[in-house]
N, C-alpha and C positions, 0 to 999 in steps of 0.2 A: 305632807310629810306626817308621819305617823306616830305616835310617844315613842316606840320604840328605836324608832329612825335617829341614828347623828345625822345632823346638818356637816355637809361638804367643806371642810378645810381647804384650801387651796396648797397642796404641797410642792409643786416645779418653782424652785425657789430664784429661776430665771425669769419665766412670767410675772412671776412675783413683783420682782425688780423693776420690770419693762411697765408693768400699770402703773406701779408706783410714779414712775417720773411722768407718766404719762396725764396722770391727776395731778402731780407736782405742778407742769406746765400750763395744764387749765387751769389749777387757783390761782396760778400769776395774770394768768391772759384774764382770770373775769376779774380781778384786782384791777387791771388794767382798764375795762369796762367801766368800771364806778366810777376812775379816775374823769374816763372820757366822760361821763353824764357831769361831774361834775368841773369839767371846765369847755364842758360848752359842745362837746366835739356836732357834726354833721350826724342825724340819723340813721344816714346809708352808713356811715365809719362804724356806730355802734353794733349793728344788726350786725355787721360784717362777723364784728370780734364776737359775738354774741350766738351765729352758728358756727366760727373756730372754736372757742367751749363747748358749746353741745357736741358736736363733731366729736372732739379729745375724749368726752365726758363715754360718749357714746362705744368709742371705739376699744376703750378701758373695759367697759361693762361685755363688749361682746368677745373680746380676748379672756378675761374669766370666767365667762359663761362657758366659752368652746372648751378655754385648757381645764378647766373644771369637769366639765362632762366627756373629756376625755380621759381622765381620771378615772373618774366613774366604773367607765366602759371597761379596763384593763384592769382594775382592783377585783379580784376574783370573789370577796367579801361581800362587794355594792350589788345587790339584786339589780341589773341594771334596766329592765324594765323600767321601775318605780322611780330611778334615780334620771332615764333620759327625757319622760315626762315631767319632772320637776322644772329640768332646763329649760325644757321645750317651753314652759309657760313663762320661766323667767325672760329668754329671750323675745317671746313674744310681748310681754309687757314692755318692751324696749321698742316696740312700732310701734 
């Protein structure tokens, strides 16, 4: 991104809403985590709950990245060259 570049707002105030709860539910479920390590739970239980987070964690980050760079795309202002490579690395950093 460039000095002159703003950084991408998230404006669909529906998506919005939908990551939100959707990171809601992961900080409960890794709350939940901690609990299990600390009273004892089986390792396969923890791992279990432990890619439910990442999973949530993960599916959060690819719903802002799409509705974000859909944005982009239809804002007649976003050069969207510059603005679909930005995503394109975001989302790659999520492999």
């Amino acid at each position: 991104m460039t000095a002159d570049e703003a950084p991408h707002t998230l404006k669909d105030e529906q998506q919005s809403l939908e990551i939100r709860k959707r990171l809601s539910r992961a900080h409960g479920q890794l709350g939940a985590v901690v609990r299990m390590l600390d009273e004892g739970s089986s390792c396969e239980d923890i791992v279990t709950q432990i890619a439910a987070v990442s999973k949530a964690v993960n599916a959060a980050a690819f719903t802002l990245i799409s509705t974000s760079l859909k944005e982009c795309l239809v804002d007649s202002e976003v050069d969207s060259g510059p603005a679909s490579e930005k995503f394109q690395k975001l989302f790659l950093s999520l492999a």
